[in-house]
N, C-alpha and C positions, 0 to 999 in steps of 0.2 A: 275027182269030185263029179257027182252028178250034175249034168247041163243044167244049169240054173239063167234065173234074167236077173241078172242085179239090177239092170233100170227097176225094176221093181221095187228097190229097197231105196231110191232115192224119194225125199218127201221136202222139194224147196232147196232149201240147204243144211237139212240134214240128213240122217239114216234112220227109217224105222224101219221095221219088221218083225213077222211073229217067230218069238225066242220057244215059246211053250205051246203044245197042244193046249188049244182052247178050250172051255168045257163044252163039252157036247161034242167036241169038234178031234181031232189023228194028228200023229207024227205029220202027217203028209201037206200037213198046213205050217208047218216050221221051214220057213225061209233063214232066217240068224242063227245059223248055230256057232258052236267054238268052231268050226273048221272053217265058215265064212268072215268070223267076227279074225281070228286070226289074219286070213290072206289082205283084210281093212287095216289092220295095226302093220302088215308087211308093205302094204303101199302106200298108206300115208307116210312111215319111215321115207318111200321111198322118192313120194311127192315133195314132203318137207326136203330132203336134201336137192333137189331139183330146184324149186323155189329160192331158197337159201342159198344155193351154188356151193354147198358143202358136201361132205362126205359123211353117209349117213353116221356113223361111227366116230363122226364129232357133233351127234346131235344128243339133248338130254328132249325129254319126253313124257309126260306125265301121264296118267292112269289113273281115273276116278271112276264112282259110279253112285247109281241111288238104291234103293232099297229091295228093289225087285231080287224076284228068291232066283232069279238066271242070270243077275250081278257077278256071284264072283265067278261062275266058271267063264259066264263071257270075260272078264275082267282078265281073267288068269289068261284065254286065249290072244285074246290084244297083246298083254306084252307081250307073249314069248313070240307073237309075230312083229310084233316090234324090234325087239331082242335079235329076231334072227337075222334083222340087216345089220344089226352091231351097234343100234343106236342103244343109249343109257335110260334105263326107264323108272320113274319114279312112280309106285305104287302107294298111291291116296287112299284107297280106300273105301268106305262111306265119306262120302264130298258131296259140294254142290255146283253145279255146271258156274256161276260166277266164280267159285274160288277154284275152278279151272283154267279159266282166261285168266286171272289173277297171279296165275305162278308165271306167267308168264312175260307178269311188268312187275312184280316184285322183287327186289334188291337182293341178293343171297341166293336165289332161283333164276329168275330168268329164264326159263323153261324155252326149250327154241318151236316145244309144241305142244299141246294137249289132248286128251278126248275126253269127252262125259260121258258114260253108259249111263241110259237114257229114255226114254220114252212120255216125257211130261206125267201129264194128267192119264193118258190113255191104259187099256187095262191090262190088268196084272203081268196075263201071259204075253204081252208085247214089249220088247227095247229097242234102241237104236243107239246112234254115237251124233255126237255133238264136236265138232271138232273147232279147234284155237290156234292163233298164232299170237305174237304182239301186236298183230294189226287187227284185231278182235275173230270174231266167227266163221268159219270160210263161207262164200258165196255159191249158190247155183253152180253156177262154173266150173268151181272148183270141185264141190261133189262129185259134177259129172265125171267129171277126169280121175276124179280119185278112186272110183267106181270103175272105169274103162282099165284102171292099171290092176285093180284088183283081179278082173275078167282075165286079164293075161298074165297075172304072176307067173311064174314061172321057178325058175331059179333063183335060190337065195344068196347070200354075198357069202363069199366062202371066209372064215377065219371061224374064230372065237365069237359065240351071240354076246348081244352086249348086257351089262348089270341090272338086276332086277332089284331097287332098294324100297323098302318101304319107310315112309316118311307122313308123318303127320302135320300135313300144312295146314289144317283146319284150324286149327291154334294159331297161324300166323293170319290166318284171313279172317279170323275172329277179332286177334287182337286189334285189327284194321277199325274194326266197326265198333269196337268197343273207346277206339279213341278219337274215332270222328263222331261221335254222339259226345263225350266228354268234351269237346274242344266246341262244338256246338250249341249247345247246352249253358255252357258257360256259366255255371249254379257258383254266384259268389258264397256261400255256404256250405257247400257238398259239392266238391270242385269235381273229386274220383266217383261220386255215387248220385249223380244229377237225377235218377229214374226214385230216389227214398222217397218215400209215402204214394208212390203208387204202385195200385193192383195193374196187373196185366196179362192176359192169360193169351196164351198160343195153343191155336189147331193146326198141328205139324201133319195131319193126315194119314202118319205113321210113313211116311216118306223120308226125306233125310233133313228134314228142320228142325227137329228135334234139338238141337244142337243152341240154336238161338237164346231155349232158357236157362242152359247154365252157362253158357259161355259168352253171352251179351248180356242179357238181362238182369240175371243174379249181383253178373262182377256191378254192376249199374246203382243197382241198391232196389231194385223192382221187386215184389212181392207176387211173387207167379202161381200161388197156389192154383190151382183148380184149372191148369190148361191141361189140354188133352191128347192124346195118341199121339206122345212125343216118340214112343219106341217105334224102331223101324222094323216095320211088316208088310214087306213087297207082295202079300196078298192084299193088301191095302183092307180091311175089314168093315169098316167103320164106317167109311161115306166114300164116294166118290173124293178124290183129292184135289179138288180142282175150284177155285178162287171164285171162277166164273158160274158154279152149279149151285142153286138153292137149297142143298143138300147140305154141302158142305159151310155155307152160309147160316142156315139153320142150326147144327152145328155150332159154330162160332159161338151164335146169339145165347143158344143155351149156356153154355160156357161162361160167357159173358153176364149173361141175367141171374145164374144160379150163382154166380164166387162176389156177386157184387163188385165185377170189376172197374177199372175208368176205362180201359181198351183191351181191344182185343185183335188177335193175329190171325190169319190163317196164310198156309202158304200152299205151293205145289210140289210134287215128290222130289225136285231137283233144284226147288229154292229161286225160280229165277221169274217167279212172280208171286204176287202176295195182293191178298188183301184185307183191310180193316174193319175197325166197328166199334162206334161211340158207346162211351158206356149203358147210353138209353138202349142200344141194341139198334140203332139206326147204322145199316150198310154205310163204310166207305168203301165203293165199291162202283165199276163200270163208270159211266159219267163224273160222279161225285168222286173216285180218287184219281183221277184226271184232272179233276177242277182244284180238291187240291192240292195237287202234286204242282200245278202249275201256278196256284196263288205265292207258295212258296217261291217259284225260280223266279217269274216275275219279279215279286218283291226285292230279288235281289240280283237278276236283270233287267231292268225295265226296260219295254219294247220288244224283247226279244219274243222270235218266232215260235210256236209249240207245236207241233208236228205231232198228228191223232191218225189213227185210224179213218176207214171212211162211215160209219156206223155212230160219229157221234151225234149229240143233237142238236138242236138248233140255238136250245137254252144257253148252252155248251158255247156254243162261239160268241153270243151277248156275252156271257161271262169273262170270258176271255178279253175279248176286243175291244166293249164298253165298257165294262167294270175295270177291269185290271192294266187297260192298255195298250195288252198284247196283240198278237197277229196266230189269229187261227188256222192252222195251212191242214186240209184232212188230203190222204194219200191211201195209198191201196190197204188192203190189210194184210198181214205178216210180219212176224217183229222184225225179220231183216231188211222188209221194204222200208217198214218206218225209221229204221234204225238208219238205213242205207241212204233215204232223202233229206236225213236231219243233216248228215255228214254232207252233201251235196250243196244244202245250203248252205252250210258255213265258210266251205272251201267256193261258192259262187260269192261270199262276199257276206249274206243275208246271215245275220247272228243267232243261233238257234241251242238252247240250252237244256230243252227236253224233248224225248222223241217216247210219245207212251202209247199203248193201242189199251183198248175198253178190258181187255185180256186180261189186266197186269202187268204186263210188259211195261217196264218202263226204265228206260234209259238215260242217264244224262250227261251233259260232257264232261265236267269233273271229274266223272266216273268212268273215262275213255271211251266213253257210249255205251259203258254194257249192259244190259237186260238184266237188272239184279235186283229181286224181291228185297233180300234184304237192308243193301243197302237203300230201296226204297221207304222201308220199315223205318232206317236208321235216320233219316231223314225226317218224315213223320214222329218220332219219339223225339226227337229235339224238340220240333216244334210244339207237342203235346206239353212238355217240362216249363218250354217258357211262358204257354199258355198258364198253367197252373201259378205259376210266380208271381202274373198280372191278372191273375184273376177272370180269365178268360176260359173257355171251351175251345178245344180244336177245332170244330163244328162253325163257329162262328167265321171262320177266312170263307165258307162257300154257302155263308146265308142267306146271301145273296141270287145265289145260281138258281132257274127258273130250270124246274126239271117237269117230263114231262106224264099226263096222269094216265098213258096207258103207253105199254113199249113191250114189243113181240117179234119174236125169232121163228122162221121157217125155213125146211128146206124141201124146195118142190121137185122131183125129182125128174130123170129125164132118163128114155131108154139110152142106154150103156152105150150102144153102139154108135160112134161119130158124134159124141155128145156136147162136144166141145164148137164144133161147126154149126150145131142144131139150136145151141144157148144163144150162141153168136147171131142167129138169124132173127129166134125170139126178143132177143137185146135191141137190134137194130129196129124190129115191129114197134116194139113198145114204145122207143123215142116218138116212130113218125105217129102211131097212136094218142099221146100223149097230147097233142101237139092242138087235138079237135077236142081236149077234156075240157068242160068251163072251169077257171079255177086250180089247173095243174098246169105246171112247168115245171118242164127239166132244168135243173141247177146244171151249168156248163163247168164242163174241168174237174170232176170228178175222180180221175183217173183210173175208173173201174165201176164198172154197170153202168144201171142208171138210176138217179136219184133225182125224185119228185115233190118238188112241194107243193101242199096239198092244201087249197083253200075254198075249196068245196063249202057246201052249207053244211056245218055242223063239223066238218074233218077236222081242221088246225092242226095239220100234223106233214108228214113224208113219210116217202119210203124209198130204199134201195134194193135194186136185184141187181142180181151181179151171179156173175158163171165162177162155179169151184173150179182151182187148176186140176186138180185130181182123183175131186167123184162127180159123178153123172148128178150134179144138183144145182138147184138156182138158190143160192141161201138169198133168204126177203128176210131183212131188216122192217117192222112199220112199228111209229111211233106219233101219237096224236096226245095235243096241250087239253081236251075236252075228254069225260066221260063218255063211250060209245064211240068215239069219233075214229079210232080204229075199225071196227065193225064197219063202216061205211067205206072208208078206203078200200077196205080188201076186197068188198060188195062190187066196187069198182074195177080195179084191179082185176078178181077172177074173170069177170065179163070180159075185159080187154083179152087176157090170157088166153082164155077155152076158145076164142077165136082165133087166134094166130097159129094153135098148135093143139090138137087134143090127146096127144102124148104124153102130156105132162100129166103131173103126179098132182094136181089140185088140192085132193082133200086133205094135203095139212092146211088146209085156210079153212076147213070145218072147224066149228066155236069149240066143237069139242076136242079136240086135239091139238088147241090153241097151249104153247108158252109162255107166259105170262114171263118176261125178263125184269119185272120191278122185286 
């Protein structure tokens, strides 16, 4: 094999990379191919048996993927390097990274490992691998190691490769959600078909969610007409496939406003975020399916902690903490971070039943922690059913929530070189800066950048910067409760900035090439 950097293929805790020449772009930008994606299925075999303290060749191993048109030959290349330490591989097929981690605490399977061929939302010509065990995702750590054994594979185990079966467990992790909505639901009338007399329509993005209308929603008694791009087309055509884009959001809405639905779906290509949308075509979405993903656990934890991202708002934790109870805790962003400190506090004592980032992501412990769109979905559609039985709106559990009237995303960028040491100097400026603003202060304990609240004349808002692990950028979060009162922040802001460093990349805080995140 030609000299490659695998660190390069590590993204957190998992694996991306470019599977296909980009358009515009050569062969020579293809890092993932079968021959790499192979030597990743020969060492996690040989990671998992390491871990495990077994012998790869009493391990079974599963194989999924999403829709991307570099799925199955990657696919094909994993197992047979899986295969060739002699561990037994279960070939899934079209899956979703949740009913990945799911074969592997289900009865009958038990899977001792998994991978999701992968790449989220990101585009067409890129994949990566998601890897499982029964202790859910693997960590940082674990990547790296599993990445460092690939580098040195070597020799394979000598005997017989082990079995390549193909097995349809999408049916077994359907059936899951089709009985945790029924069991939920609880329709003394339509015990089997709780979802009869409502419309609801899904934007699968032509990713692998697809799946959800006939095999959740149908068997439910829901009337699905008019949802969209269930077929799976890993050129993704349509929109951007991603939860968090007003593309895909827009989307939705049409869907939604042309079939006269009561809700509507969308999800991401590997199902393991999702978001919604009342029937007036009002987003649940960012803030609001946060607030109420959390009115529900609440409800049926009271007290308990909700672990957010660091990007939520301010309305966001009134909501939470005044309204409903609870204890707002924000943390870094990344769903394993989030995923990772909900699990932290429960084992330190401090009870925590959801761990969800603005993303989609959202986890619960019920659900062993995992990051699963759908069964978020499944959740949400209960609650919808018994809304409808008492004569209520779903809309109405976060009527309450004070959200805010201007919220924008940036990312300022930073020359390449040492950019991480250079963010790090600007971060540390901006505290002692802050510090002489009338009106601002740093909110302490953060765990990542710095976030400002901002009570300026006219402001009523905040904002966070905070340094990317992995591109040369400072993503700014700013969010202001007034008309214009963003506008003046950033007015702020820049001045402080262009002084500490004039490297940076400013003009995305030009009005013109502002994103508008409402």
């Amino acid at each position: 094999m030609v000299a490659m950097d695998w660190k390069a293929l590590q993204n957190g805790s998992d694996i991306r990379g470019v599977a296909m020449a980009p358009e515009g772009g050569s062969d020579a930008d293809v890092n993932l191919t079968p021959l790499v994606v192979r030597r990743l299925g020969l060492a996690f075999a040989r990671w998992l048996g390491q871990t495990l303290e077994r012998e790869p060749r009493a391990l079974t191993i599963a194989v999924g993927r999403d829709s991307r048109i570099s799925g199955p030959a990657l696919a094909a290349a994993l197992s047979e390097g899986i295969a060739a330490e002699g561990a037994r591989v279960l070939d899934f097929g079209l899956a979703s990274t949740p009913a990945m981690f799911m074969s592997t605490v289900t009865p009958g399977y038990r899977c001792d490992g998994a991978v999701m061929l992968t790449a989220s939302h990101l585009p067409a010509h890129r994949n990566g691998c998601k890897f499982f065990t029964a202790r859910g995702g693997l960590n940082r750590e674990d990547i790296t190691t599993l990445l460092e054994l690939a580098a040195g594979a070597g020799r394979e185990a000598s005997g017989p490769a082990g079995p390549v079966e193909e097995i349809d467990f999408m049916s077994v992790y359907t059936s899951q959600l089709v009985e945790r909505i029924r069991q939920g639901a609880a329709h003394p009338e339509h015990p089997d078909q709780p979802l009869a007399g409502l419309k609801i329509v899904v934007d699968a993005g032509n990713g692998a969610g697809g799946f959800f209308v006939d095999r959740v929603l149908e068997p439910l008694g829901a009337d699905t007409t008019g949802s969209r791009f269930l077929e799976p087309d890993g050129r993704f055509p349509n929109h951007v496939p991603n939860p968090e884009h007003p593309d895909a959001m827009a989307a939705l809405r049409d869907a939604v406003l042309a079939g006269g639905a009561d809700f509507g779906i969308a999800f991401d290509p590997d199902v393991d975020r999702a978001a919604a949308m009342e029937g007036s075509g009002r987003e649940i979405n960012r803030n609001r399916l946060v607030a109420l993903a959390a009115a529900v656990v609440l409800r049926e934890h009271p007290g308990t902690t909700i672990v957010t991202d660091s990007v939520t708002s301010e309305g966001l934790t009134e909501f939470i903490e005044d309204g409903l109870g609870g204890v707002h805790h924000r943390f870094r962003r990344g769903y394993r971070n989030v995923i990772n400190e909900a699990m932290r506090l429960n084992a330190a004592g401090e009870p925590c039943w959801l761990a969800i980032e603005t993303s989609g992501h959202a986890a619960l412990k019920e659900n062993h922690f995992l990051d699963d769109g759908a069964y978020l979905v499944a959740m949400l559609l209960v609650e919808l059913a018994r809304a409808r039985r008492e004569g209520r709106d779903l809309g109405d559990l976060i009527a309450e929530l004070r959200e805010p009237a201007e919220s924008r995303e940036y990312r300022i960028g930073l020359p390449a070189q040492d950019f991480a040491a250079r963010g790090e100097r600007i971060l540390d400026a901006l505290r002692e800066s802050v510090a002489a603003e009338p009106g601002w202060r740093v909110v302490p304990d953060t765990h990542e950048g710095v976030r400002v609240t901002c009570r300026g004349p006219g402001e009523q808002g905040w904002f966070l910067l905070r340094l990317s692990l992995h591109d040369p950028v400072l993503p700014l979060n700013v969010e202001s409760e007034v008309s214009g009162g963003a506008d003046r922040i950033e007015r702020r802001l820049a001045r402080l900035l262009s002084a500490m460093d004039t490297s940076m990349e400013l003009g995305a805080l030009d009005a013109r090439q502002r994103t508008d995140a409402n």
